[in-house]
C-alpha positions in Angstrom: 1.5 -23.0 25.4 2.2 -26.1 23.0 6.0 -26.5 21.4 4.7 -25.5 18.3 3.5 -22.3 19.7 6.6 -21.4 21.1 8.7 -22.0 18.2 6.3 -19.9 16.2 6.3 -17.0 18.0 10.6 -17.4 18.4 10.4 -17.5 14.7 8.5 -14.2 14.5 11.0 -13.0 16.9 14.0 -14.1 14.7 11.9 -12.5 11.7 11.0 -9.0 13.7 14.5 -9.0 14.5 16.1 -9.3 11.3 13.6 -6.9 9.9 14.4 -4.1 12.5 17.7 -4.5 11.5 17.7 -4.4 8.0 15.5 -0.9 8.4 18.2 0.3 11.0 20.8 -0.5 9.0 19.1 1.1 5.9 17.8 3.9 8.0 21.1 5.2 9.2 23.0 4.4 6.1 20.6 7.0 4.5 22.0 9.8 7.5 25.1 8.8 6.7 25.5 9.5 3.1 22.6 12.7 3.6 24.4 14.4 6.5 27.6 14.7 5.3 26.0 16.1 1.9 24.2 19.0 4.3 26.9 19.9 6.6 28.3 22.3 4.4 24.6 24.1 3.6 23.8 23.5 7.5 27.0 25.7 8.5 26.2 28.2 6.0 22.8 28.6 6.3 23.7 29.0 10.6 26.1 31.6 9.6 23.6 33.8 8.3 22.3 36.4 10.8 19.1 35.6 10.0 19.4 31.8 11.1 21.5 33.2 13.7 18.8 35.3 15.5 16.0 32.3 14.7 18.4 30.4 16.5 19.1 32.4 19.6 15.4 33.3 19.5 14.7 29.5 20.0 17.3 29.0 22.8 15.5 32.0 24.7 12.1 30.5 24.7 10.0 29.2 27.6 10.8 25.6 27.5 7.3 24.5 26.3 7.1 27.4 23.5 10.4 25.9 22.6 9.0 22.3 22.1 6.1 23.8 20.2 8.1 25.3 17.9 10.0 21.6 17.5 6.5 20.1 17.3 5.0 21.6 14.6 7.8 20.8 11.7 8.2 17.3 13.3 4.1 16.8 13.0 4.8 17.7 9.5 7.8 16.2 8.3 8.0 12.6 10.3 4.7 11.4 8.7 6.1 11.9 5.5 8.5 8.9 6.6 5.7 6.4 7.4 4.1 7.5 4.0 7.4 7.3 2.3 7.6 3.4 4.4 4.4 2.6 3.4 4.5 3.6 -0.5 8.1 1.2 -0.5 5.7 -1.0 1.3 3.5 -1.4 -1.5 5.9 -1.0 -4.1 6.4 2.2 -5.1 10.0 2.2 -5.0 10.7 5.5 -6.7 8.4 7.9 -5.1 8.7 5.7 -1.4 12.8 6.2 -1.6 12.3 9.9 -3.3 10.2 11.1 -0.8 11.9 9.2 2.7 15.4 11.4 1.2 13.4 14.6 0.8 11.5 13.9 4.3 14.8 13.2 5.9 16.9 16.0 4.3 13.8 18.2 5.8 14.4 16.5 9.1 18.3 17.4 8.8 17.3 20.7 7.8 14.6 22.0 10.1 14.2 19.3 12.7 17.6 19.0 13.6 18.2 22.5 13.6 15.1 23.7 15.9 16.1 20.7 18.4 19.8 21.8 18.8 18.7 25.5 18.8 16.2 24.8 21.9 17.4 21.7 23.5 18.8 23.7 27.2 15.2 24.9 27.5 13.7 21.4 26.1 15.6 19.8 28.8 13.9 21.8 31.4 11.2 19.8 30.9 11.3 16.9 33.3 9.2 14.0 30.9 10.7 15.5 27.8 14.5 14.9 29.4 14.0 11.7 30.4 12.0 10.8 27.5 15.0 11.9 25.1 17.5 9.9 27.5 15.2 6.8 26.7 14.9 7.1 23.1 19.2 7.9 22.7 19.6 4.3 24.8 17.5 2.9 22.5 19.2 4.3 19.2 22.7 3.5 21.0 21.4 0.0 21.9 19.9 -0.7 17.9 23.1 1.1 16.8 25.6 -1.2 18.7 23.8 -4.5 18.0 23.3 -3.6 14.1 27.0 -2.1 13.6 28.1 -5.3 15.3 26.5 -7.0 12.1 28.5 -8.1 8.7 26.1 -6.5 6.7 26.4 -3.2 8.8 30.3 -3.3 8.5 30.0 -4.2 4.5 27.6 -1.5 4.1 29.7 1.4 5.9 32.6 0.3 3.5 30.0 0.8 0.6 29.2 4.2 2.3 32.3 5.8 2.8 33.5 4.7 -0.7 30.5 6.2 -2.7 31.1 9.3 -0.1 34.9 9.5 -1.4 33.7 9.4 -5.0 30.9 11.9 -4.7 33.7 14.3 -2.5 36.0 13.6 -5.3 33.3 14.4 -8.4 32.0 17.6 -6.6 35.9 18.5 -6.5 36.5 17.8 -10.2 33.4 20.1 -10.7 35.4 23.5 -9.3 
């Protein structure tokens, strides 16, 4: 391949990269400041004997039962992502951003929830384990190279500050 070549496709590289990033970044700022919001409804809402027994119900299943009952919210919910991606894509900044927090509040809610509920019997299964190892090294591998960033440690600042507020207006409100 020419030297032009070469530098083209590093540039792309350089270009991929920094995109990857910024959506990282902006990816798990978004569980960041959503998590913490849900914790409080997540512990409730497993508190209730009703959750409790949907719960225990998961973790008794046959391992692939149990990762058909993870695969049906999650072939519901994740597309909402990409379409929520796409419509910021194509600027439709309200609805894209409204519906990626509602998709990923859903994910929180159900997704997470289902996966913790099952995941001894999920990891019975020998290409689901090793599949789930793979994708954590990934995430732990974006997560160190993008908190490594300035623009990662700036925005975690920004993050936990507009957490403190929001804790501190929700407990001007009781």
């Amino acid at each position: 391949m020419t030297r032009p070549g070469i530098a083209a496709i590093q540039i792309l590289r350089v270009i991929g990269r920094f995109v990857v990033g910024i959506l990282v970044v902006g990816y798990s700022l978004l569980d960041q400041l959503l998590f913490p919001l849900f914790r409080p409804l997540i512990g409730r809402l497993s508190r209730l004997r009703l959750f409790e027994a949907i719960g225990t119900g998961i973790g008794r299943l046959p391992p692939y039962v149990a990762l058909l009952v993870l695969g049906v919210p999650f072939v519901a919910i994740e597309p909402l992502k990409i379409l929520a991606l796409w419509w910021l894509g194509v600027g439709h900044l309200i609805q894209g951003l409204i519906l990626l927090i509602f998709a990923h509040a859903l994910s929180i809610l159900i997704l997470e929830r289902v996966y913790q509920a099952g995941e001894k019997q999920l990891m019975k299964i020998g290409w689901f384990k090793r599949m789930m190892a793979w994708v954590f090294s990934l995430r732990d591998k974006a997560m160190a190279i993008a908190r490594a960033t300035a623009v990662w440690q700036s925005s975690s600042r920004a993050a936990a500050d507009l957490r403190a507020r929001f804790r501190k207006l929700i407990g001007g409100l009781r």
